[in-house]
KEKE-3310 file (N, C-alpha, C; in steps of 0.2 Angstrom, whole numbers, plus 5000, padded with zeros to 4 digits):
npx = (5421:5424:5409:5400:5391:5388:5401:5412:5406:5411:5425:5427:5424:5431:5446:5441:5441:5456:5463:5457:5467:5476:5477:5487:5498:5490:5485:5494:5498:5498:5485:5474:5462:5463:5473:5465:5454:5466:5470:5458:5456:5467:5463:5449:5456:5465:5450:5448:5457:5459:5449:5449:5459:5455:5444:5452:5460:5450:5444:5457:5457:5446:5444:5448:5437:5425:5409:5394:5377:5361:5350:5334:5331:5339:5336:5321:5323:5330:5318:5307:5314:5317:5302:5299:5300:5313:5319:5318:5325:5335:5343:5339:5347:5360:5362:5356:5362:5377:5381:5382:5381:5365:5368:5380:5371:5365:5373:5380:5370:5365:5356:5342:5347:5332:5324:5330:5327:5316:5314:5321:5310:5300:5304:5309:5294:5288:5295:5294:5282:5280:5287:5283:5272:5262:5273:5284:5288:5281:5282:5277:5262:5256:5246:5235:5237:5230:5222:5222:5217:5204:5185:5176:5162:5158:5164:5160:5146:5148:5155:5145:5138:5125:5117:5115:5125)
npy = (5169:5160:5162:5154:5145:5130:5127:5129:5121:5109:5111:5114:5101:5092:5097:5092:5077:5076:5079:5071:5060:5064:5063:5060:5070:5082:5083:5087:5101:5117:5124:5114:5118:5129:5123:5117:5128:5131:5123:5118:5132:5134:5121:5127:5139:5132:5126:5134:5141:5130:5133:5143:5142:5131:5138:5149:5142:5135:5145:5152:5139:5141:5153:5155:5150:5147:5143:5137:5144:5137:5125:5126:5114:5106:5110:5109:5091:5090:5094:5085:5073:5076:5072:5059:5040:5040:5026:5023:5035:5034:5022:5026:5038:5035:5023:5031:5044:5042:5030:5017:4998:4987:4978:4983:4992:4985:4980:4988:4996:4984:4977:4964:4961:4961:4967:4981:4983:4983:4995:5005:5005:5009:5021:5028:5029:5036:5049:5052:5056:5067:5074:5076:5086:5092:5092:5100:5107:5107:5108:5092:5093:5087:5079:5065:5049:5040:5025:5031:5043:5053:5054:5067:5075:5077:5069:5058:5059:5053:5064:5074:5089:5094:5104:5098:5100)
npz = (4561:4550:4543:4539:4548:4547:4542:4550:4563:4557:4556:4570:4573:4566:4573:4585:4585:4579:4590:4601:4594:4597:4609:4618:4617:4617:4630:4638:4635:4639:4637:4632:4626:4620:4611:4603:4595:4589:4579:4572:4567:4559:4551:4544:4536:4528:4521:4516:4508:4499:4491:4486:4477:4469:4462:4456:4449:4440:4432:4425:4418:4409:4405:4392:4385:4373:4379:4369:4374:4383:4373:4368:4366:4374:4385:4387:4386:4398:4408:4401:4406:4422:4423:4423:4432:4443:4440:4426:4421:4425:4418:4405:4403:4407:4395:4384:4386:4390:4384:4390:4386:4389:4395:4404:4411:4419:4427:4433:4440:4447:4444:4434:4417:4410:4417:4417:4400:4403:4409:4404:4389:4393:4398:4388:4382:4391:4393:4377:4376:4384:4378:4366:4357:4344:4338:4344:4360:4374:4389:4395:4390:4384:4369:4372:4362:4349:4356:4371:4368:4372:4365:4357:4359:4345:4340:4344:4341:4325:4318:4317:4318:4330:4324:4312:4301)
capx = (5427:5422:5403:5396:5392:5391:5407:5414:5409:5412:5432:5428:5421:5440:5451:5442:5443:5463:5467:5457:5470:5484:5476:5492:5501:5486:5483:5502:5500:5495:5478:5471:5455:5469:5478:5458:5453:5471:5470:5451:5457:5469:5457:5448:5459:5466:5447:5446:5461:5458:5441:5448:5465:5450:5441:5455:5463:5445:5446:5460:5456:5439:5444:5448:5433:5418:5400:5386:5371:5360:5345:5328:5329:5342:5329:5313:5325:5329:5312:5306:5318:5312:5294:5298:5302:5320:5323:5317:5329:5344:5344:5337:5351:5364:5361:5357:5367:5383:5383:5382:5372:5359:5371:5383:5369:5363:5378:5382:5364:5364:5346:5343:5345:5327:5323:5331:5326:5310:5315:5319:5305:5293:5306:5307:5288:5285:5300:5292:5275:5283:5290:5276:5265:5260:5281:5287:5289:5276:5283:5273:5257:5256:5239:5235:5236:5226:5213:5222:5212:5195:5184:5174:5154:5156:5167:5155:5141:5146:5156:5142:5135:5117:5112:5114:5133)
capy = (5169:5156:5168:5148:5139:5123:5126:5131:5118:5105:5116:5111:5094:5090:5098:5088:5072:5077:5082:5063:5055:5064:5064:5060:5076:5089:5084:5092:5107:5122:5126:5110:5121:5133:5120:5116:5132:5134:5118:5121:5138:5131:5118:5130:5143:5127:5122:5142:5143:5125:5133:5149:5139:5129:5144:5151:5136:5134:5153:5148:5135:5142:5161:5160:5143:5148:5141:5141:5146:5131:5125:5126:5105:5104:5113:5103:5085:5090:5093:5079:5069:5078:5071:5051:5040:5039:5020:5025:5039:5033:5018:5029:5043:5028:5020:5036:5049:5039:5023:5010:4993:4986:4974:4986:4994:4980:4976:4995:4998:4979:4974:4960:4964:4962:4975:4985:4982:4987:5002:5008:5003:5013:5028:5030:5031:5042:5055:5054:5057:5074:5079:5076:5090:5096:5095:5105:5105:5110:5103:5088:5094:5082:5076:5057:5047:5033:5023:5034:5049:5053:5056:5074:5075:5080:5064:5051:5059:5051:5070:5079:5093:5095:5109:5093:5098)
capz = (4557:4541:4539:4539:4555:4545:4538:4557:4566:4555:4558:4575:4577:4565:4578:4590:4581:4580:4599:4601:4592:4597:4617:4622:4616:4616:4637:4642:4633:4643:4637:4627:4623:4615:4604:4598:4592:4586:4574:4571:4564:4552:4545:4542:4533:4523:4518:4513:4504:4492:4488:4483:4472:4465:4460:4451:4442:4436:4430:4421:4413:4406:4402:4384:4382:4374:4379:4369:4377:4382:4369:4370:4364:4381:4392:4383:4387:4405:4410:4402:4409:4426:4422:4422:4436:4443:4438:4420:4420:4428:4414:4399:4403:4406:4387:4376:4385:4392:4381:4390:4385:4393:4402:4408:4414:4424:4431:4437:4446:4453:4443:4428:4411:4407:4421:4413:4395:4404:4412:4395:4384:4399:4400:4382:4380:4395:4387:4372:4378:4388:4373:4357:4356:4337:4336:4349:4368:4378:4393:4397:4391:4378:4371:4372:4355:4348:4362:4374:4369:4373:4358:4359:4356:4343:4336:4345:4334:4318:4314:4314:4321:4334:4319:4305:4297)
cpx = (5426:5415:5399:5396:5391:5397:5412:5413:5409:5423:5431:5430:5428:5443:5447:5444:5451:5464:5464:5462:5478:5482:5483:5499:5499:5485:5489:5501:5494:5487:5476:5465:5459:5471:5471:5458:5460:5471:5462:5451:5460:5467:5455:5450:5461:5460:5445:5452:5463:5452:5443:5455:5461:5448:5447:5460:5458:5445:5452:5463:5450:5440:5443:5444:5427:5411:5395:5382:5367:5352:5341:5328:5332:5337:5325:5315:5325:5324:5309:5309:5315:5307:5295:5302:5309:5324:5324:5324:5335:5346:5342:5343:5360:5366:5362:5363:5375:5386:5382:5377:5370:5363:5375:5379:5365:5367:5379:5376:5362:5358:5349:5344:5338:5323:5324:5332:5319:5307:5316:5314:5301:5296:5307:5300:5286:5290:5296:5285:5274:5285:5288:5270:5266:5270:5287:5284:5284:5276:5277:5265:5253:5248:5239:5235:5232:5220:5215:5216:5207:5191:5179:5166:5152:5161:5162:5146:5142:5150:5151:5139:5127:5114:5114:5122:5137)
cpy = (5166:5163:5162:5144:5133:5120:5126:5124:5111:5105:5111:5104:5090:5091:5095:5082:5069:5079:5074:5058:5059:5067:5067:5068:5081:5089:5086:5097:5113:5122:5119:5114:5124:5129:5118:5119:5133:5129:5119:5128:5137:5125:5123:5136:5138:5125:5129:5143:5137:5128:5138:5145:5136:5134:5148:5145:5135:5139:5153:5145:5136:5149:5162:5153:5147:5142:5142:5139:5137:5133:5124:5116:5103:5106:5108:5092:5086:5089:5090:5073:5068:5074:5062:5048:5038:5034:5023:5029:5040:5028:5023:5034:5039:5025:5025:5040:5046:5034:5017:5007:4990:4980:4975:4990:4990:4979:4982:4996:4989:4975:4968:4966:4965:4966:4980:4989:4985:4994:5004:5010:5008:5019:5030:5033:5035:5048:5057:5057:5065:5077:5080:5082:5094:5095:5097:5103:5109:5109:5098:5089:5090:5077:5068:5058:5042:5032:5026:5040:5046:5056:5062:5071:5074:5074:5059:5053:5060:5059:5073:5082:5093:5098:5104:5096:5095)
cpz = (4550:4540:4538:4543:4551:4545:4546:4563:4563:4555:4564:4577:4573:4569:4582:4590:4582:4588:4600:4600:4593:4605:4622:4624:4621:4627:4640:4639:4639:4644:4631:4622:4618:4609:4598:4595:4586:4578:4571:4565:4558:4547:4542:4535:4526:4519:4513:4505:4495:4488:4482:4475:4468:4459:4454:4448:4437:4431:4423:4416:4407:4403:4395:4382:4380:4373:4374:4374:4379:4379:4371:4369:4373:4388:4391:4387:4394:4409:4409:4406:4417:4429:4425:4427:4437:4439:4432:4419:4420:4420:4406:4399:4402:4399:4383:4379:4386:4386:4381:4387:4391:4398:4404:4413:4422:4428:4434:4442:4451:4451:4438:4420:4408:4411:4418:4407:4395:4405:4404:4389:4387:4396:4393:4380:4382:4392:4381:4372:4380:4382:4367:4361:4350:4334:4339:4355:4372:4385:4397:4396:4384:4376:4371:4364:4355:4355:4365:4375:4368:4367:4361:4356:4352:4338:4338:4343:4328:4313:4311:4319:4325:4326:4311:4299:4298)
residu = (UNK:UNK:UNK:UNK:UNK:UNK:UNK:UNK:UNK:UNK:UNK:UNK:UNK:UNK:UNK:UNK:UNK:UNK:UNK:UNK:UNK:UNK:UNK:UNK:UNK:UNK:UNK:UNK:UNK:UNK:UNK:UNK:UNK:UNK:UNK:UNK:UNK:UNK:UNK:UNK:UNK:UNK:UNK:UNK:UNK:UNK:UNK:UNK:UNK:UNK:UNK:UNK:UNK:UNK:UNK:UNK:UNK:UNK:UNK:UNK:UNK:UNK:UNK:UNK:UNK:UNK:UNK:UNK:UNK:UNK:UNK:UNK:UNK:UNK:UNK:UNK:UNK:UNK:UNK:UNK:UNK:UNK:UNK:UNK:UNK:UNK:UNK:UNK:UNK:UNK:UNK:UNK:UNK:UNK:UNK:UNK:UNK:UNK:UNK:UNK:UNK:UNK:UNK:UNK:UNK:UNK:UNK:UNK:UNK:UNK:UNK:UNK:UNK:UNK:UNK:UNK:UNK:UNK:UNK:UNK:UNK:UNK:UNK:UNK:UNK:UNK:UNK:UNK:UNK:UNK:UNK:UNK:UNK:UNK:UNK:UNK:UNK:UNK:UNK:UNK:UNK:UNK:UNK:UNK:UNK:UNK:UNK:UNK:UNK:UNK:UNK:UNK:UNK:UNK:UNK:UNK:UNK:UNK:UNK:UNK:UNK:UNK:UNK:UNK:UNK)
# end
């Protein structure tokens, strides 16, 4: 009937729920199985018909909006975002993109402020590490800087070549 057993028996396991709490009723009626399915049914059709009234109120509301497209910078940030670990991201998304400060931030996730201070400074670095290369995004393919990088052959002899250039 729904076309989704999750969605079906989660229909069901409510009308069972409801016949429990209204025992007293549902055990004098002819067929008890009968009042289930029958309540079960109209869950259902109910959770079918908020979905579809959803769906076009949205419709509605968005018809005559226009979207732009989303940017190669929005992609490039996502994916770094992506890249760095949860804490960093929840408190770095938190500050830049939301607003808060660092002791609202503390006080919503439950940590100290210099936790959090930390988590920042880290998810900053590693973000920006995902997203420097030459300028542009390459996602995460970023080279080291400074004593990070490894020096090449051809830098730890003195910049010059085997053949004397």
């Amino acid at each position: 009937m729904l076309g989704n057993r999750t969605d079906a028996e989660d229909a069901v396991a409510e009308a069972y729920a409801r016949a429990w709490d209204r025992w007293s009723t549902v055990r004098e009626c002819d067929s008890p199985e009968a009042w289930v399915r029958t309540v079960a049914y109209r869950i259902a059709v109910s959770a079918w018909r908020r979905t579809v009234n959803r769906l076009r109120a949205h419709h509605r509301q968005t018809v005559d909006q226009h979207l732009d497209g989303i940017s190669v910078d929005h992609v490039a940030l996502v994916a770094a975002l992506r890249r760095i670990p949860a804490d960093q991201r929840r408190v770095v998304v938190l500050h830049h993109l939301v607003g808060l400060s660092v002791t609202e931030i503390a006080t919503e996730i439950g940590s100290n402020p210099n936790t959090v201070k930390t988590w920042l400074v880290r998810g900053r670095r590693d973000l920006a590490a995902h997203l420097r290369v030459g300028g542009r995004e390459e996602y995460g393919a970023a080279e080291p800087r400074g004593r990070d990088r490894k020096a090449t052959p051809h830098q730890r002899a003195g910049g010059r070549r085997n053949d004397g250039t």
